[in-house]
N, C-alpha and C positions, 0 to 999 in steps of 0.2 A: 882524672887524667888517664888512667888504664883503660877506662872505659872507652873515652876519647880513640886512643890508637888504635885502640882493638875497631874503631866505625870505620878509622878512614884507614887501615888494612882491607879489611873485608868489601868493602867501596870501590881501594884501586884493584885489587884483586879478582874482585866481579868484573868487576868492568875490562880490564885485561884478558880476560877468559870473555866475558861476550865480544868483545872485539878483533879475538882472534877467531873466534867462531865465523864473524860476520867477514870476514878478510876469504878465508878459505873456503867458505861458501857462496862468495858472492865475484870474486874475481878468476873465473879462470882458467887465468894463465898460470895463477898460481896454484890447483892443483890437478896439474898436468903432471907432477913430478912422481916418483915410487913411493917416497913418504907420505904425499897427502894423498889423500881417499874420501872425501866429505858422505858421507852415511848419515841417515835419520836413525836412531837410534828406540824404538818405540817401548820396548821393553826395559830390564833393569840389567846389569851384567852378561855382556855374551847373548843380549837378545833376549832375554828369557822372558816370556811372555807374561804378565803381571796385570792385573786389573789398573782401570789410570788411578781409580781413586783413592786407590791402596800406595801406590808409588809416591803421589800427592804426601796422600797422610804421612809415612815413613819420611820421605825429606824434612814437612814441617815438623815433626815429632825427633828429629835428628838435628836441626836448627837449632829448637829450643833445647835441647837437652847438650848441646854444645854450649850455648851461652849460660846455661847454667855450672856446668863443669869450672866455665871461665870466671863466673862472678864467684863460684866459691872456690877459685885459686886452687884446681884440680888439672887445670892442664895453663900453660903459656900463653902471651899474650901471639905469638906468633904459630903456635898449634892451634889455639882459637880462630886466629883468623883464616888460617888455608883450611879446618875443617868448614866453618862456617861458612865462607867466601865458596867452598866446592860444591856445596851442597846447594846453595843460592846459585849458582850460577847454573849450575844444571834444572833446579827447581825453574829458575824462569825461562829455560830453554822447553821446559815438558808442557808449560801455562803455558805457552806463545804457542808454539810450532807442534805439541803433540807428543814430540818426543825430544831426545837428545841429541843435538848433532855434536856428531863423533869425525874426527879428519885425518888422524895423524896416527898412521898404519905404517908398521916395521918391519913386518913379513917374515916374522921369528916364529917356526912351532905354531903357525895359528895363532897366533898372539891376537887379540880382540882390536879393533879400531877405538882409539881413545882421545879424549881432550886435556887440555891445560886444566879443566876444572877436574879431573879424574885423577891429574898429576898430584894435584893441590892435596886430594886427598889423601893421595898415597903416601905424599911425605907428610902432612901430618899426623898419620897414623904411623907412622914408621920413626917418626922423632918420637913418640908417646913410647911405643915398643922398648925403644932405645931406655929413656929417661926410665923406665919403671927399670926394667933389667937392670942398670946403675945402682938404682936407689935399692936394690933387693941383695944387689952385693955388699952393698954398707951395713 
C-alpha cells in the first residue's frame, strides 16, 4: 500500500509539472506576462553546460537511489514522491525536447528561470533538511 501512494503521487506529480510545462509553452497569451519566460533549458543548473549523457545518467542514478531511500524508509512517502516526480519530470523533458523547459522567472538578483518540477525538488529537499535537523536535536 506505501508503495501504491508513493506511484500514484509521483504520476499526478509528473504529470502536473508536464502539463504546466505544455500550458506555458504552448499558449501564448499566457506568457506574455513578467513571470513567465518559457526557456529551453539544455544544460543542468544556471545553464551550465553538461555532456547529454552524463545529465541522463545522474537523473536515472538519482531516480533510483530516491526509490531506494524510500523502500528502506529513509526519507517520506511525500519526500519520495516530489524527489522522485522532479527528477522524472524533468528527466522526460531532456528525452523529448533536448533539454528542460524552464517558464517561471521572478526577476530577483538573477534568480535562474525555473519549473514546478524544480519546485518539487526544492521542497523535497528542504522537508529532508528540516526532518534530519529535528531528529539531531532529539
Amino acid at each position: 500500500m506505501r508503495h501504491l501512494k508513493l506511484r500514484i503521487r509521483v504520476i499526478i506529480f509528473t504529470g502536473l509539472d508536464l502539463l504546466s510545462k505544455y500550458i506555458f509553452f504552448n499558449f501564448k497569451y499566457l506568457n506574455e506576462t513578467t513571470l513567465i519566460r518559457p526557456a529551453l533549458n539544455k544544460g543542468i543548473s544556471r545553464s551550465l553546460p553538461v555532456p547529454f549523457f552524463i545529465v541522463i545518467g545522474i537523473s536515472v542514478i538519482g531516480i533510483v537511489a530516491f526509490i531506494r531511500l524510500f523502500a528502506k524508509k529513509k526519507i517520506s512517502r511525500i519526500i519520495g514522491s516530489l524527489l522522485i516526480a522532479g527528477t522524472l519530470g524533468n528527466l522526460i523533458d531532456r528525452i523529448i525536447y533536448g533539454g528542460v523547459r524552464d517558464f517561471i522567472n521572478v526577476n530577483i538578483f538573477d534568480f535562474p528561470i525555473f519549473n514546478f518540477a524544480d519546485i518539487m525538488l526544492s521542497i523535497g529537499v528542504a522537508i529532508r533538511i528540516i526532518q534530519v535537523m529535528l531528529e539531531k536535536k532529539k
